[in-house]
C-alpha positions as CSV (number, residue, x, y, z in Angstrom):
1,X,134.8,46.7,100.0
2,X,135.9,48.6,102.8
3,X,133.1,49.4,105.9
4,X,134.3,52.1,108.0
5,X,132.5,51.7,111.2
6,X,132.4,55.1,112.9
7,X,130.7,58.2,113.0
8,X,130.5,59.5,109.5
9,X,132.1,63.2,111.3
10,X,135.0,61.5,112.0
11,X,135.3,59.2,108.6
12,X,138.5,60.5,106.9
13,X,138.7,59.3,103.7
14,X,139.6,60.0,99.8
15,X,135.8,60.2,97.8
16,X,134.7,56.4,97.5
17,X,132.8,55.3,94.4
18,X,129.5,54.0,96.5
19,X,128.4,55.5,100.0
20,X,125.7,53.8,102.5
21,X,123.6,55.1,105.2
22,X,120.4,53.0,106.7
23,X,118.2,55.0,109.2
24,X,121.1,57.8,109.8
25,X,119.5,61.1,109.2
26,X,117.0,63.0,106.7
27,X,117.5,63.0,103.4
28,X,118.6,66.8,103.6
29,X,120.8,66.1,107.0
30,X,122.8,62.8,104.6
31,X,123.1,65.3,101.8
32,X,125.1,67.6,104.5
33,X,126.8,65.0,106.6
34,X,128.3,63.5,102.7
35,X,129.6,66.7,100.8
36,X,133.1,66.4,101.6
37,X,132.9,63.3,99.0
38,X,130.3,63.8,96.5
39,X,131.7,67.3,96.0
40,X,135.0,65.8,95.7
41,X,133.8,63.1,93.5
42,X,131.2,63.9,90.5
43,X,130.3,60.5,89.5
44,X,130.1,58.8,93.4
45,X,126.6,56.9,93.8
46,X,124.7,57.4,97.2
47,X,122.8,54.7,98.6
48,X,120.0,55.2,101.1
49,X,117.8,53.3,102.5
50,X,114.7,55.2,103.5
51,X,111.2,54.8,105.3
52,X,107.7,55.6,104.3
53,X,108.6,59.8,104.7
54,X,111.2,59.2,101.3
55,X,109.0,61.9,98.9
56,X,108.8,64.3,101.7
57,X,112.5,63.9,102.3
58,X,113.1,63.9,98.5
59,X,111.1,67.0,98.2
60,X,113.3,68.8,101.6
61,X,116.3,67.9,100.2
62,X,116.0,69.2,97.1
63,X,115.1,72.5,98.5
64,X,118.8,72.7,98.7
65,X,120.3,70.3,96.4
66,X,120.2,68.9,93.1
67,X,120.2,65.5,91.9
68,X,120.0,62.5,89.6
69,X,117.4,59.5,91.7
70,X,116.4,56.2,91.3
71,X,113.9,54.7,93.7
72,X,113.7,51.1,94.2
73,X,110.8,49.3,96.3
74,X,112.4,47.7,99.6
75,X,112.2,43.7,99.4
76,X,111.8,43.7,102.9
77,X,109.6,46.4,103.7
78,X,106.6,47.4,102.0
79,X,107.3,51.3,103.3
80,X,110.9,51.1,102.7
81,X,112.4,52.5,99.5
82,X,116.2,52.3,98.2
83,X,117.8,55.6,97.2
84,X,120.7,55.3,94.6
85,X,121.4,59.6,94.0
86,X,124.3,60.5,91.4
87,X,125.7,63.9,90.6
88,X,125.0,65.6,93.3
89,X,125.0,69.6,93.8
90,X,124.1,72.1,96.5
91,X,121.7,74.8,95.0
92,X,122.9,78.6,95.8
């Protein structure tokens, strides 16, 4: 495991196999800031850890993009939710 502890702008890196954000951005703005490595990388697995606006930024994002999603209940916050998205595309 390697934690890169910067902006994610200025993370250059090759595609990892798992990517983490925790109260970074919208779902939609994630999506965005992480392209460089999910396009670069079919099978990489995003995990997020959202609040209790996760369907509303489910639904925004995928205004934009497509995507495979498993939700999981947070075991430490009865609003939070865990986002584990695969294949990821943008919509044209």
């Amino acid at each position: 495991v390697t934690i890169h502890n910067a902006r994610v702008e200025n993370v250059d890196i090759s595609a990892p196999d798992i990517l983490t954000a925790r109260a970074l951005a919208a779902l939609d703005k994630l999506l965005e800031l992480t392209e460089k490595w999910w396009s670069e990388k079919e099978d990489i697995q995003l995990i997020f850890l959202k609040g209790n606006q996760a369907d509303i930024e489910i639904s925004d994002a995928q205004k934009q993009f497509s995507f495979d999603i498993e939700m999981y209940q947070s075991k430490t916050d009865v609003n939070g939710r865990i986002l584990r998205l695969t294949h990821v595309k943008r919509i044209a």
